[in-house]
Gaussian input, Z-matrix of N, CA and C with variables (Angstrom, degrees):
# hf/3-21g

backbone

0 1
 N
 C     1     B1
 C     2     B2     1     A1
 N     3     B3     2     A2     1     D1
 C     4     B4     3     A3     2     D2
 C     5     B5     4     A4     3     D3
 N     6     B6     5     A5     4     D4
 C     7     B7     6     A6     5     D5
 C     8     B8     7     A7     6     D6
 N     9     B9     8     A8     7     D7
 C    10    B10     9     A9     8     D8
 C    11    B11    10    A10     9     D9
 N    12    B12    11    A11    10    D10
 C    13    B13    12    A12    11    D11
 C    14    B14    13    A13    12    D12
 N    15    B15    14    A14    13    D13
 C    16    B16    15    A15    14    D14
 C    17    B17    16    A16    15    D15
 N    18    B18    17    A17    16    D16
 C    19    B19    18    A18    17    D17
 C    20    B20    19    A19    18    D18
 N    21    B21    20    A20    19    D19
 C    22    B22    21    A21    20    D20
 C    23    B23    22    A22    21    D21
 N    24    B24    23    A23    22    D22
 C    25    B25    24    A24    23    D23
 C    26    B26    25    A25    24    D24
 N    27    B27    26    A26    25    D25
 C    28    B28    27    A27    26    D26
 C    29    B29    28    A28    27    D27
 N    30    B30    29    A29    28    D28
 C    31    B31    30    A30    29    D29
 C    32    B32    31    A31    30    D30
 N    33    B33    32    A32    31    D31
 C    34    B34    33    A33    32    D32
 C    35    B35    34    A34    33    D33
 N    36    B36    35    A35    34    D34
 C    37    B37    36    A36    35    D35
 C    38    B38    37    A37    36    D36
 N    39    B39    38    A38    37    D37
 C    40    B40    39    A39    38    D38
 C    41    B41    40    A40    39    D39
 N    42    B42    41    A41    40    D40
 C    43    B43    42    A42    41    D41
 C    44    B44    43    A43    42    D42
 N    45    B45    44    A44    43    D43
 C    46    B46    45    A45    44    D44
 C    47    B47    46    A46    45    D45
 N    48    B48    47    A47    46    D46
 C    49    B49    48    A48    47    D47
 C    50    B50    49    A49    48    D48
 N    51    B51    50    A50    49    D49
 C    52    B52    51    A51    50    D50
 C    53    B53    52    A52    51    D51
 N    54    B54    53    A53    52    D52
 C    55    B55    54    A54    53    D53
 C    56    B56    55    A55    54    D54
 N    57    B57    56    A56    55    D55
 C    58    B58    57    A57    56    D56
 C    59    B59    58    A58    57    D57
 N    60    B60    59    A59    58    D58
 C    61    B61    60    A60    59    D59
 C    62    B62    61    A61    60    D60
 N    63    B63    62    A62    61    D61
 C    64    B64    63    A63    62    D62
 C    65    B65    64    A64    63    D63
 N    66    B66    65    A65    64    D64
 C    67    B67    66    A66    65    D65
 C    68    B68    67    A67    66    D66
 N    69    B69    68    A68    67    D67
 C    70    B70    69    A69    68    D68
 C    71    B71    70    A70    69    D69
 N    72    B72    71    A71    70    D70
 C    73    B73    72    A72    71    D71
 C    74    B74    73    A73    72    D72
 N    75    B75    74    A74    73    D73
 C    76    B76    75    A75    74    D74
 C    77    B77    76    A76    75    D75
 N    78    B78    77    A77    76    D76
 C    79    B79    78    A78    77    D77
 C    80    B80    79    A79    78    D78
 N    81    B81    80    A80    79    D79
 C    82    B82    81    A81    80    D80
 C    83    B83    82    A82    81    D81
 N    84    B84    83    A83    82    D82
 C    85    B85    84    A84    83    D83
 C    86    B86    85    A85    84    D84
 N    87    B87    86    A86    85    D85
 C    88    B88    87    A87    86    D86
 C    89    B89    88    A88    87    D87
 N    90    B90    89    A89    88    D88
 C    91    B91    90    A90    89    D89
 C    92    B92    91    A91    90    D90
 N    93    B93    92    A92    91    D91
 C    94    B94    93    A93    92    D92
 C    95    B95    94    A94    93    D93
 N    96    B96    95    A95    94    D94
 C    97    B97    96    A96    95    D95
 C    98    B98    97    A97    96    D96
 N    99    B99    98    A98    97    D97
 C   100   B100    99    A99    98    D98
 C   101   B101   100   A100    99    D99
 N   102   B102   101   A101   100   D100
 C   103   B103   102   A102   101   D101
 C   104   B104   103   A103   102   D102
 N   105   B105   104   A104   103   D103
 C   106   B106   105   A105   104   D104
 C   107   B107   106   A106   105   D105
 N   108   B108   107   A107   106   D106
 C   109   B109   108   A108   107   D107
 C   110   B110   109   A109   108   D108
 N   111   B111   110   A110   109   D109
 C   112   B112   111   A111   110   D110
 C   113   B113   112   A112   111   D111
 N   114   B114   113   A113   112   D112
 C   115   B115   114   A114   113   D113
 C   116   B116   115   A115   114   D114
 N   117   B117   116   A116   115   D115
 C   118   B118   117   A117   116   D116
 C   119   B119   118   A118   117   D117
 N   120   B120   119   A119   118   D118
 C   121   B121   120   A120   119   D119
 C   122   B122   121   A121   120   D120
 N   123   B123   122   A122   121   D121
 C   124   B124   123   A123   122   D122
 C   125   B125   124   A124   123   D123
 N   126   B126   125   A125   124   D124
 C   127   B127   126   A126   125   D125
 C   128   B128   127   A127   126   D126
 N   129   B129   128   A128   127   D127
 C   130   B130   129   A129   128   D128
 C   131   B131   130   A130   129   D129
 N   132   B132   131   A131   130   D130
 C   133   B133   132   A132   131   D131
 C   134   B134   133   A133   132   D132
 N   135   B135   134   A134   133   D133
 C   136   B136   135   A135   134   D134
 C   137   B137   136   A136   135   D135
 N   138   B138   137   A137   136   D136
 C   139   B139   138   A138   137   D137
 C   140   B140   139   A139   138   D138
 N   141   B141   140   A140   139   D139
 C   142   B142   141   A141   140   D140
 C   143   B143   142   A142   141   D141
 N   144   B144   143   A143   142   D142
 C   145   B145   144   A144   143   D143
 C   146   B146   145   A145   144   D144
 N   147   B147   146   A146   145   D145
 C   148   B148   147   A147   146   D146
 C   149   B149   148   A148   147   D147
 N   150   B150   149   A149   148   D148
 C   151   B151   150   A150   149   D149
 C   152   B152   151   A151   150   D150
 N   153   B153   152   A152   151   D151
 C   154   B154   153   A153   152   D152
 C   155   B155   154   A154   153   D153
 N   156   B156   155   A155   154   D154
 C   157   B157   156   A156   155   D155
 C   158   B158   157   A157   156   D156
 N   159   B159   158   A158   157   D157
 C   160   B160   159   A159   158   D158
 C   161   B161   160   A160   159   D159
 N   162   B162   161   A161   160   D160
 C   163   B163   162   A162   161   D161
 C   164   B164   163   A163   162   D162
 N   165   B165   164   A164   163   D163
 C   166   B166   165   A165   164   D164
 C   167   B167   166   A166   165   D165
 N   168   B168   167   A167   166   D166
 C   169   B169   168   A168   167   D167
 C   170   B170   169   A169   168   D168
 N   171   B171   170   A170   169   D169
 C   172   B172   171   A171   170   D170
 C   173   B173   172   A172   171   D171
 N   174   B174   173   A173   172   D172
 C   175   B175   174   A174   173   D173
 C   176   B176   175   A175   174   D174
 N   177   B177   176   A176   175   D175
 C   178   B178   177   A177   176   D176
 C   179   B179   178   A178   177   D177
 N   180   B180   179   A179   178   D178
 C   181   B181   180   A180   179   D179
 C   182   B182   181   A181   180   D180
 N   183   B183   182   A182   181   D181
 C   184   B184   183   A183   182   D182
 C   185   B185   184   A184   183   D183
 N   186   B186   185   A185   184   D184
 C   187   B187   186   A186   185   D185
 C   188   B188   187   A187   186   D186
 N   189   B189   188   A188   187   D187
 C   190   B190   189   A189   188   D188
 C   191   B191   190   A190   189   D189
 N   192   B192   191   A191   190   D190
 C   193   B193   192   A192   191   D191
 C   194   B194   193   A193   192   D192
 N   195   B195   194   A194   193   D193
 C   196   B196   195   A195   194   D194
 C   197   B197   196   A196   195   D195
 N   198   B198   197   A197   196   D196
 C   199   B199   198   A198   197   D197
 C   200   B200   199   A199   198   D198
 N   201   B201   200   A200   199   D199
 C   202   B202   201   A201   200   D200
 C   203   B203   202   A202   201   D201
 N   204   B204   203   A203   202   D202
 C   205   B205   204   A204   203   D203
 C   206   B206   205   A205   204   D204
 N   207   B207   206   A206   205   D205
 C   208   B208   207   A207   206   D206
 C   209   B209   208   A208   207   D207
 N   210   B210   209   A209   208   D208
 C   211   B211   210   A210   209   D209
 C   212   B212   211   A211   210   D210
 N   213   B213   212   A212   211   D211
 C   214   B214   213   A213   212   D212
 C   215   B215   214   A214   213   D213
 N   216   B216   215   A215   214   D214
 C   217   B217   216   A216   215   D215
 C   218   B218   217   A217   216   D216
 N   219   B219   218   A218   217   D217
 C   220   B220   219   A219   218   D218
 C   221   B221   220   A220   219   D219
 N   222   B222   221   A221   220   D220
 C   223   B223   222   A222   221   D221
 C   224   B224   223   A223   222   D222
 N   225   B225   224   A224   223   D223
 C   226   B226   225   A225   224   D224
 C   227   B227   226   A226   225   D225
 N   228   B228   227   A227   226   D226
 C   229   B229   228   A228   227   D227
 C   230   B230   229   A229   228   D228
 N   231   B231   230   A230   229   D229
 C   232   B232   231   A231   230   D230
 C   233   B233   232   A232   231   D231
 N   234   B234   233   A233   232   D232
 C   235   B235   234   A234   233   D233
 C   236   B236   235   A235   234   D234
 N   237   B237   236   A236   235   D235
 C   238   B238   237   A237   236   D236
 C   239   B239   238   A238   237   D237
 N   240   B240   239   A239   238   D238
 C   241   B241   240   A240   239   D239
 C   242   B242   241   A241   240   D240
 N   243   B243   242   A242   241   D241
 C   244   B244   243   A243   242   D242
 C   245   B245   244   A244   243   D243
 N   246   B246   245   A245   244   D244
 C   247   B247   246   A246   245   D245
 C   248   B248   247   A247   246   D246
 N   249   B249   248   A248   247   D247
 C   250   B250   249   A249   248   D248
 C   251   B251   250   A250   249   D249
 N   252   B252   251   A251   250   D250
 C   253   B253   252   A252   251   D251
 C   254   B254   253   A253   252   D252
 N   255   B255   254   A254   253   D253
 C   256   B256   255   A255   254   D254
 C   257   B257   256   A256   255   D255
 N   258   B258   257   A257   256   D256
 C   259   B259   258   A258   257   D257
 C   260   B260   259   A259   258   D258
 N   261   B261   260   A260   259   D259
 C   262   B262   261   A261   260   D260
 C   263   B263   262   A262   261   D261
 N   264   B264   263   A263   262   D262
 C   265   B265   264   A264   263   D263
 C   266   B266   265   A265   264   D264
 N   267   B267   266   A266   265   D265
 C   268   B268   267   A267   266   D266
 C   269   B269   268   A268   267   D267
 N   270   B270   269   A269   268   D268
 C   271   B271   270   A270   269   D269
 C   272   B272   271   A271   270   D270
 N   273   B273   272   A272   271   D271
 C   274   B274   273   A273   272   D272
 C   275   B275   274   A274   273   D273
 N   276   B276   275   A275   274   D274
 C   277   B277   276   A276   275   D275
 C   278   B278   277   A277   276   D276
 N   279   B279   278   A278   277   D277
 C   280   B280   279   A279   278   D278
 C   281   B281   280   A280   279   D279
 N   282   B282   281   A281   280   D280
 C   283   B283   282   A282   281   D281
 C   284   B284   283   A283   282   D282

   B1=1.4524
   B2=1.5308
   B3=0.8154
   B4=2.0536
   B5=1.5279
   B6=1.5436
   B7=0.9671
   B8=1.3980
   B9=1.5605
   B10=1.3500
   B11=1.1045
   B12=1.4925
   B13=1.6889
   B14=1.5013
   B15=1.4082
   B16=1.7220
   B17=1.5148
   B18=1.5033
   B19=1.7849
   B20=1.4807
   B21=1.1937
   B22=1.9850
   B23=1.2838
   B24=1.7815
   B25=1.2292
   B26=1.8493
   B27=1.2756
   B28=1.2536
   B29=1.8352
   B30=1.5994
   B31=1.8607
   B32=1.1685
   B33=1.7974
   B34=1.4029
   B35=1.9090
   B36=1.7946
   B37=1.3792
   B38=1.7192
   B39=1.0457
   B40=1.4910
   B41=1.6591
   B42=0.9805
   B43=1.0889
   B44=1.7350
   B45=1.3136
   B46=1.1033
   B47=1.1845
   B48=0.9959
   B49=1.7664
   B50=1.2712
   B51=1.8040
   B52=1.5028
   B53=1.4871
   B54=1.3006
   B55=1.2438
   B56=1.8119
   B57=1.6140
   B58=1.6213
   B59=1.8137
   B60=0.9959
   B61=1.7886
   B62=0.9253
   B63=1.5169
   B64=1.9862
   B65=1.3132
   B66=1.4503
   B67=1.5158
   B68=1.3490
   B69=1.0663
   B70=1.6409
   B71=1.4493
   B72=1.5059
   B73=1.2967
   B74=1.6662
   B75=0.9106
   B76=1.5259
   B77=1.5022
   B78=1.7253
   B79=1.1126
   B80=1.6573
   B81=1.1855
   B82=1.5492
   B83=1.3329
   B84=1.3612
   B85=1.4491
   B86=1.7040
   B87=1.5039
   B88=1.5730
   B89=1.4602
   B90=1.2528
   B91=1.5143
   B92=1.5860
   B93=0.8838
   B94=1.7180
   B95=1.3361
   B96=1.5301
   B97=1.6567
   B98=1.1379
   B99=1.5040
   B100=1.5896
   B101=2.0716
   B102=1.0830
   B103=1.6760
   B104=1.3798
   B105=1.7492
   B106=1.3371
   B107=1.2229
   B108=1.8022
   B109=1.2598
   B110=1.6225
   B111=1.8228
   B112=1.5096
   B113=1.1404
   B114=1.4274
   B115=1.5619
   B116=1.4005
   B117=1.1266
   B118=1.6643
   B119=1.7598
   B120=2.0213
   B121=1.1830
   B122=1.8991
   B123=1.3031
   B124=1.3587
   B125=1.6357
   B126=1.5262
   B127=1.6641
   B128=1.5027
   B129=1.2155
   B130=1.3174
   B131=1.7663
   B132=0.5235
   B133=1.6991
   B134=1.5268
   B135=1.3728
   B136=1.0002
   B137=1.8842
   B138=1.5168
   B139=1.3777
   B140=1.4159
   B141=1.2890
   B142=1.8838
   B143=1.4155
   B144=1.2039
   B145=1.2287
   B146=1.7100
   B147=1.4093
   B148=1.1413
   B149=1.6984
   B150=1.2530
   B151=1.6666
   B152=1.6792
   B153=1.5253
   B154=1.5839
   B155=1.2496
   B156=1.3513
   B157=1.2425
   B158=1.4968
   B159=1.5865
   B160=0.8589
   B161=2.3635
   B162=1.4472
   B163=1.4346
   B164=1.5498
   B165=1.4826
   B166=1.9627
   B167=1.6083
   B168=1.3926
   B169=1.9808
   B170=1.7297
   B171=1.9351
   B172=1.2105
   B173=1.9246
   B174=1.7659
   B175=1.2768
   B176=1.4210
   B177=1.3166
   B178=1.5701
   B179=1.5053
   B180=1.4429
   B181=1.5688
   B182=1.6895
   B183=1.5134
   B184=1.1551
   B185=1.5549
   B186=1.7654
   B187=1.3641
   B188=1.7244
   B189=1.4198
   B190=1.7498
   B191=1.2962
   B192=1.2504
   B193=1.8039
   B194=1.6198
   B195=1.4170
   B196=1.4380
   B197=1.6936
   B198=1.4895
   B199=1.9370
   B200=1.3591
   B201=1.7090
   B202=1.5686
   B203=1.8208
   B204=1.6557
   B205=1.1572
   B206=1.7558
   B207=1.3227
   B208=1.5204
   B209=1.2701
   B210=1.6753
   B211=1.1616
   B212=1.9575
   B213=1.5599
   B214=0.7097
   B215=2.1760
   B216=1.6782
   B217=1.5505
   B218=1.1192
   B219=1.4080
   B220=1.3003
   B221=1.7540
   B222=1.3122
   B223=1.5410
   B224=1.6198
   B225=1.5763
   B226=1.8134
   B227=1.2261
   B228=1.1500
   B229=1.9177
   B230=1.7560
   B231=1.5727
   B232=1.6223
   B233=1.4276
   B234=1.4658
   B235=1.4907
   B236=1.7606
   B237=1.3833
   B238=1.5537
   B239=1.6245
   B240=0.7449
   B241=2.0215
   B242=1.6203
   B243=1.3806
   B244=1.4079
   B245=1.8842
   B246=1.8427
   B247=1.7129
   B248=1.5539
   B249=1.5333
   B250=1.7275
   B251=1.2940
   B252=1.4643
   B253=1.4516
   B254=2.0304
   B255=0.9427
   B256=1.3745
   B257=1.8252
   B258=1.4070
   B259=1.0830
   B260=1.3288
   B261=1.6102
   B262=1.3788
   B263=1.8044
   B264=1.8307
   B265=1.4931
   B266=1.4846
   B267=1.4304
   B268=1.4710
   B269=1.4220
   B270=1.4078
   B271=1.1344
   B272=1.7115
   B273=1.4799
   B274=0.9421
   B275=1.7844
   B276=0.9863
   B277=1.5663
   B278=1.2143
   B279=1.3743
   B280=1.7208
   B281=2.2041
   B282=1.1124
   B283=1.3063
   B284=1.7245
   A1=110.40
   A2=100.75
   A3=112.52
   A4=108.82
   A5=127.85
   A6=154.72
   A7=118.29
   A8=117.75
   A9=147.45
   A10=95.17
   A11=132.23
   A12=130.48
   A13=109.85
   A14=113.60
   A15=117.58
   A16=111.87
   A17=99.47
   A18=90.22
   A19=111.61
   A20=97.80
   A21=100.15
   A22=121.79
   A23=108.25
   A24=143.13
   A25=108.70
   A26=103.12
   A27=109.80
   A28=102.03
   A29=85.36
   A30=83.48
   A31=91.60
   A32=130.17
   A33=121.10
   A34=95.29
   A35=92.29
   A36=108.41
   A37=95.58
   A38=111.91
   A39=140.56
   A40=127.84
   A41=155.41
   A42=143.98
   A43=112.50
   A44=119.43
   A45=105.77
   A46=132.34
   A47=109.15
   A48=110.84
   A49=111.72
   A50=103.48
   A51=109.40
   A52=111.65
   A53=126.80
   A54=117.38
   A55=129.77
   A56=87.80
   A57=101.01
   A58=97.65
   A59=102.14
   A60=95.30
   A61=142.82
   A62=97.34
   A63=104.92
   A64=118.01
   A65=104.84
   A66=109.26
   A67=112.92
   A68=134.95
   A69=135.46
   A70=94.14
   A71=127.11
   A72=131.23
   A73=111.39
   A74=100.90
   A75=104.67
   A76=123.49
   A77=111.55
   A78=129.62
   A79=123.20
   A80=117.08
   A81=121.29
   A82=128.08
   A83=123.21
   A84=110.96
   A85=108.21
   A86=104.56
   A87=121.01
   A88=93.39
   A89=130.80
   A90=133.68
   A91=103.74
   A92=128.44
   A93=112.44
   A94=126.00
   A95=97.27
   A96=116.49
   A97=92.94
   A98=91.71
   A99=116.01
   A100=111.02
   A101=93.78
   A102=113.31
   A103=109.68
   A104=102.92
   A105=117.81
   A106=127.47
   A107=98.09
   A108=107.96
   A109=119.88
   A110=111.87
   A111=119.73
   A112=124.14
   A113=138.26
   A114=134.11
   A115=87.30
   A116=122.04
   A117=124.67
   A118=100.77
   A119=95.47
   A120=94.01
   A121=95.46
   A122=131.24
   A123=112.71
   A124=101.32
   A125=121.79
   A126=117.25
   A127=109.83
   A128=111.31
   A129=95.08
   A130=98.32
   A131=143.07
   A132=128.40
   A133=107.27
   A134=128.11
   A135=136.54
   A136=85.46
   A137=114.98
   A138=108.06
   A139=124.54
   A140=108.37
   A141=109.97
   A142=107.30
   A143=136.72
   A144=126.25
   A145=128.89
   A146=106.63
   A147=113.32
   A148=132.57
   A149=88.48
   A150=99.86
   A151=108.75
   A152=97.93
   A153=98.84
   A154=100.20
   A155=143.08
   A156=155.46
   A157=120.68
   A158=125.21
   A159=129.66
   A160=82.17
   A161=92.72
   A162=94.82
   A163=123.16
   A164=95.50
   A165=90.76
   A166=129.70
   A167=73.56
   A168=87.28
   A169=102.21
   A170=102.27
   A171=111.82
   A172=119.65
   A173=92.04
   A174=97.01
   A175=146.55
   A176=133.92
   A177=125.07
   A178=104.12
   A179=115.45
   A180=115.83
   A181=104.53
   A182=153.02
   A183=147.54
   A184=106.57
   A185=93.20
   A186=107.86
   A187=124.52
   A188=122.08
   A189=98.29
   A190=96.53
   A191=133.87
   A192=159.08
   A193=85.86
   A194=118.23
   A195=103.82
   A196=128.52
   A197=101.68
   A198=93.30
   A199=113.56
   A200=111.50
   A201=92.07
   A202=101.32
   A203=101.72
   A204=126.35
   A205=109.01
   A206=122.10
   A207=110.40
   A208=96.22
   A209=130.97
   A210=116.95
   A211=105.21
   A212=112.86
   A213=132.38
   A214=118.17
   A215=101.99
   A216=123.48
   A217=118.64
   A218=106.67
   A219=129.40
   A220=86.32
   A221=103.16
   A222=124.05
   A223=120.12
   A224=102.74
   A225=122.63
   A226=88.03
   A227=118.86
   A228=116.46
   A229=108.86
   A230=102.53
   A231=102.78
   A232=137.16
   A233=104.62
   A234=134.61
   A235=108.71
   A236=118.44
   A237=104.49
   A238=116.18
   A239=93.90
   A240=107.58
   A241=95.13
   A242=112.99
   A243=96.97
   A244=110.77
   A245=90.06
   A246=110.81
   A247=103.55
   A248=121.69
   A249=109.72
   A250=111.63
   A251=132.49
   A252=122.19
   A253=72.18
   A254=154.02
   A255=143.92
   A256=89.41
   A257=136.43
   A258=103.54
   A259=120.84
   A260=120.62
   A261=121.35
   A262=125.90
   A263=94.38
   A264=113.46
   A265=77.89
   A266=147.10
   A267=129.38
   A268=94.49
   A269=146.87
   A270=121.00
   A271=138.68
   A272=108.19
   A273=136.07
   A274=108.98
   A275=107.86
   A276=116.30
   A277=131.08
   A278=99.03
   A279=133.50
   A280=94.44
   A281=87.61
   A282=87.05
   A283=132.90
   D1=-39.71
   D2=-178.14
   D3=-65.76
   D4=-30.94
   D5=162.14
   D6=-51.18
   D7=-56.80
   D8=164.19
   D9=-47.67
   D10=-77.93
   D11=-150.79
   D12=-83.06
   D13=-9.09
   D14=167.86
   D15=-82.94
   D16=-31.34
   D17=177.81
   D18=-90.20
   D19=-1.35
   D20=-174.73
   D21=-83.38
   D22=-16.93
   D23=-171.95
   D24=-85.77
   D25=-55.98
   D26=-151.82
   D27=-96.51
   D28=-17.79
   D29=-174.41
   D30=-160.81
   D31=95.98
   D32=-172.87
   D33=-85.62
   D34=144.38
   D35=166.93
   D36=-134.26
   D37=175.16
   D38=166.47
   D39=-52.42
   D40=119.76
   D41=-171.40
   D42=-47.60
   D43=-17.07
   D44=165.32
   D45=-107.10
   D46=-16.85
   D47=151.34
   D48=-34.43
   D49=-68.99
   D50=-163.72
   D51=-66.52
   D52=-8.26
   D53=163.04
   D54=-102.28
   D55=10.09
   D56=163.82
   D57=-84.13
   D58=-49.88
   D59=177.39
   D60=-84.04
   D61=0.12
   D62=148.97
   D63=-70.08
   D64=-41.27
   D65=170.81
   D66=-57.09
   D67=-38.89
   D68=-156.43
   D69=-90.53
   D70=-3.63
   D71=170.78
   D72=-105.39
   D73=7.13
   D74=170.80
   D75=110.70
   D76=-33.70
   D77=-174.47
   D78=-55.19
   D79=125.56
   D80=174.75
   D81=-25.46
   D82=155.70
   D83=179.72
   D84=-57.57
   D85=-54.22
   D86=-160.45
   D87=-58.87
   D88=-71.15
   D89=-164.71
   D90=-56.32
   D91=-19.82
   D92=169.62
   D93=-92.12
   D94=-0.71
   D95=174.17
   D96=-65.14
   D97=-75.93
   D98=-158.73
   D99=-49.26
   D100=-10.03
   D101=-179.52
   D102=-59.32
   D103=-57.59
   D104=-171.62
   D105=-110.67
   D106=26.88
   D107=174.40
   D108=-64.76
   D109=-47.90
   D110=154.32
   D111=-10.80
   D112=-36.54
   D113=-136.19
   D114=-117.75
   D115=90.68
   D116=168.87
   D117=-60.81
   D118=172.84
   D119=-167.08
   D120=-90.72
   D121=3.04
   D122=169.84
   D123=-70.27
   D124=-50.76
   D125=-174.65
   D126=-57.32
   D127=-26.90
   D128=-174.45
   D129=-91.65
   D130=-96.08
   D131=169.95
   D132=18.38
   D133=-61.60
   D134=-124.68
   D135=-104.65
   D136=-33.94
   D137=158.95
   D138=-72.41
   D139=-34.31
   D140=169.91
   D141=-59.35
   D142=-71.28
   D143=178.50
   D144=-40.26
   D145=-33.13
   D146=159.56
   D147=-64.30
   D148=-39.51
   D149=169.83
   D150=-64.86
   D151=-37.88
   D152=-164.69
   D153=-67.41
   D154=-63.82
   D155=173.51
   D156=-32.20
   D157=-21.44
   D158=-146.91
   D159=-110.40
   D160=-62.39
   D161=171.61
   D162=-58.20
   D163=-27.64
   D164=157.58
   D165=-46.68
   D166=-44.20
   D167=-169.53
   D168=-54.46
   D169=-44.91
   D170=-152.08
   D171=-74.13
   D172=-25.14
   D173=157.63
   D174=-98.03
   D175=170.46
   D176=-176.07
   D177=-106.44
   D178=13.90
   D179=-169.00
   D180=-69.80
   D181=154.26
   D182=149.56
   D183=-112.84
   D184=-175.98
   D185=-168.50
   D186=9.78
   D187=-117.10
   D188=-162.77
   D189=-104.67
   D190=68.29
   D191=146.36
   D192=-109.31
   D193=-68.43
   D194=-173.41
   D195=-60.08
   D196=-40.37
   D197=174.65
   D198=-73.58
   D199=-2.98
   D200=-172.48
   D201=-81.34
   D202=-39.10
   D203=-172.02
   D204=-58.34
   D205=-17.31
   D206=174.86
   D207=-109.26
   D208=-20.65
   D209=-166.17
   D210=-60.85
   D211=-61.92
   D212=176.73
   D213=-41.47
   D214=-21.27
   D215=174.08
   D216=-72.54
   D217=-40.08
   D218=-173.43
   D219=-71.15
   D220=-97.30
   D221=-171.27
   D222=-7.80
   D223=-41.52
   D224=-177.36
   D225=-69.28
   D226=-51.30
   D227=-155.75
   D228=-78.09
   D229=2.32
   D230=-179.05
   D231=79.65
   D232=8.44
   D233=150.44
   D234=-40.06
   D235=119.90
   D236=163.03
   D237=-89.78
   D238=-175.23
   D239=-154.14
   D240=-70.41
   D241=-34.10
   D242=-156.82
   D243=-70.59
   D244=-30.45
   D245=179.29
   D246=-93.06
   D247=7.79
   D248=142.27
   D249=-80.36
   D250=-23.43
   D251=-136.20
   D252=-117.61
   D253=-44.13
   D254=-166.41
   D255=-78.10
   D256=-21.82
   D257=178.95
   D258=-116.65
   D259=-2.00
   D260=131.68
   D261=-12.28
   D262=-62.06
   D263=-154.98
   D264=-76.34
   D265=-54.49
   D266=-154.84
   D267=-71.76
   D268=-37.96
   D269=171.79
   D270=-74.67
   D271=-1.60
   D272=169.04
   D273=97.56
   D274=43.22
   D275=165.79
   D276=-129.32
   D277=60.72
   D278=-169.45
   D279=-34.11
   D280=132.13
   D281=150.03
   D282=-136.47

């Protein structure tokens, strides 16, 4: 868990990301659940949008070059669809 909230901090991913890389660290299926059980879905939202916002700045892509381009940002980083598509709409790229 301590593990969880240091990488959630420094480099937010998705709950399933972060439990692809518990696995790739050795850790059990169950115990990396139970890892990222902590991370409600407002924090995790609340790191996707942050991420999203942050790679906004970083690219020059617009309109649907840009939602495809975070959708797909989001998605790598282990964001599920429903907290790409609510933070699309807060940045204004309704889908």
């Amino acid at each position: 868990q301590d593990w969880v909230k240091m990488r959630s901090r420094s480099k937010p991913k998705g709950k399933s990301v972060l439990i692809s890389e518990l696995r790739a660290k050795g850790i059990d299926k169950e115990t990396a659940e139970q890892a990222v059980e902590d991370i409600d879905d407002a924090a995790e939202y609340e790191m996707a949008l942050s991420s999203a916002l942050t790679a906004k700045r970083k690219t020059s892509k617009k309109g649907d070059a840009l939602k495809k381009y975070l959708t797909g940002f989001l998605v790598r980083r282990g964001f599920g669809w429903e907290i790409t598509q609510r933070v699309l709409e807060e940045i204004g790229l309704d889908y």
